[in-house]
C-alpha positions as a Markdown table, in Angstrom:
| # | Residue | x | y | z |
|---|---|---|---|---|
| 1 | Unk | 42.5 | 1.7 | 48.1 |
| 2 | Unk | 39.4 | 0.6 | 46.1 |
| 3 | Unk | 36.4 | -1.2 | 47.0 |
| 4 | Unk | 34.5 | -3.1 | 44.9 |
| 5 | Unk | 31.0 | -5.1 | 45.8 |
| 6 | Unk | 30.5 | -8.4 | 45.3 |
| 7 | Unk | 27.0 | -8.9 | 42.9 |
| 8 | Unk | 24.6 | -12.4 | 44.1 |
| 9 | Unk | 26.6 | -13.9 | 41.2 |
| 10 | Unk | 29.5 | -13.7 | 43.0 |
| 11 | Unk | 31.2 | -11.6 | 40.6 |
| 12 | Unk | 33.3 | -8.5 | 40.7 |
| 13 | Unk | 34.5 | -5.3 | 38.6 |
| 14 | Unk | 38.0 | -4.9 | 38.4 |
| 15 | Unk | 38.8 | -0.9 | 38.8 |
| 16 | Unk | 40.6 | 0.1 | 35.3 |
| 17 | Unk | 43.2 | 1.6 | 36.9 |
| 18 | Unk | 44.2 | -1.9 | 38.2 |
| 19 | Unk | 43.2 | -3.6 | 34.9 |
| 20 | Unk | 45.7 | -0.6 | 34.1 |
| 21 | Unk | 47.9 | -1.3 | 36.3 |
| 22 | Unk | 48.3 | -5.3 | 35.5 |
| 23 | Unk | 48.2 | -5.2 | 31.7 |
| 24 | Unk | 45.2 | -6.9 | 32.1 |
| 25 | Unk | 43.4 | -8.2 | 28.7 |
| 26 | Unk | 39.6 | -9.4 | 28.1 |
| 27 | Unk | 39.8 | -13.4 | 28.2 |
| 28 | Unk | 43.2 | -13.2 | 30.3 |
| 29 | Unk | 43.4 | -16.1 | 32.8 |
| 30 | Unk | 44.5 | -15.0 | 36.4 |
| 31 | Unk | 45.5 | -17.4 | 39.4 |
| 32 | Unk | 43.6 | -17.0 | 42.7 |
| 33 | Unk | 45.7 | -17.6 | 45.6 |
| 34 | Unk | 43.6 | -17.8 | 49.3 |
| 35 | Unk | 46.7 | -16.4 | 51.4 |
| 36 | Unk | 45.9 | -15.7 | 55.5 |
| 37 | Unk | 42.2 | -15.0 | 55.0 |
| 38 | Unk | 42.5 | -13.1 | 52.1 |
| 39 | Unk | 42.5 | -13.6 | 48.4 |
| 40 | Unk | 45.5 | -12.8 | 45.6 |
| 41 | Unk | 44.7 | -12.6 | 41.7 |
| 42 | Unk | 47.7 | -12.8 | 39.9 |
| 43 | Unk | 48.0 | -12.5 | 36.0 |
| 44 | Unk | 49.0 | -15.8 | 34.2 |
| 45 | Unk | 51.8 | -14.4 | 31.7 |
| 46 | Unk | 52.6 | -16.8 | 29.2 |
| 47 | Unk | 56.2 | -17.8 | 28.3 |
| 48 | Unk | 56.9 | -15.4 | 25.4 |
| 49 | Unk | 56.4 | -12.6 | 27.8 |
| 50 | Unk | 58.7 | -13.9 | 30.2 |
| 51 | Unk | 61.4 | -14.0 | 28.0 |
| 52 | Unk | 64.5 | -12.0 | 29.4 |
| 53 | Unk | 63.1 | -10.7 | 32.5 |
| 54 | Unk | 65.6 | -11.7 | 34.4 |
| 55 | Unk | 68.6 | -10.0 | 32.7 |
| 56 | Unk | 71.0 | -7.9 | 34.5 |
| 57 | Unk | 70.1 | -10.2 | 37.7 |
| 58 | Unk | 73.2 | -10.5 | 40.2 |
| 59 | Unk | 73.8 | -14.7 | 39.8 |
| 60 | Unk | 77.2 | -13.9 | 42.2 |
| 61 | Unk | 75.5 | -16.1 | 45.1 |
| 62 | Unk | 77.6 | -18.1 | 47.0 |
| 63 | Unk | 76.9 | -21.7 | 46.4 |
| 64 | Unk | 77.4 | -24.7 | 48.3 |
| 65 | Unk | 81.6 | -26.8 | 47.9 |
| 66 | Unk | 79.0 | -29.8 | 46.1 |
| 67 | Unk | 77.3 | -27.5 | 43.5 |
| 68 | Unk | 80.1 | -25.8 | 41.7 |
């Protein structure tokens, strides 16, 4: 685990091996999510990226008699 410090701006360093680690880009917006005391920064990926990663998924669910 990696500890960063907060500075009196309020502002942190993000380790490179997690900028790394996210694909993270300067300019990149990220979502903060406050979870159970804690805080989550997740990378906003735009559509394009998104494209096809859900291929291969298993859609064999079953479904409800009034949605089929």
């Amino acid at each position: 685990m990696t500890t960063v410090t907060v500075s009196q701006k309020y502002q942190i360093v993000i380790p490179k091996e997690v900028r790394i680690s996210l694909g993270l880009r300067p300019g990149q917006k990220i979502q903060v999510l406050v979870y159970e005391g804690r805080a989550e920064f997740v990378p906003v990926r735009d559509a394009k990226s998104m494209q096809g990663f859900l291929r291969g998924i298993d859609t064999s669910v079953p479904r409800e008699p009034d949605r089929s």
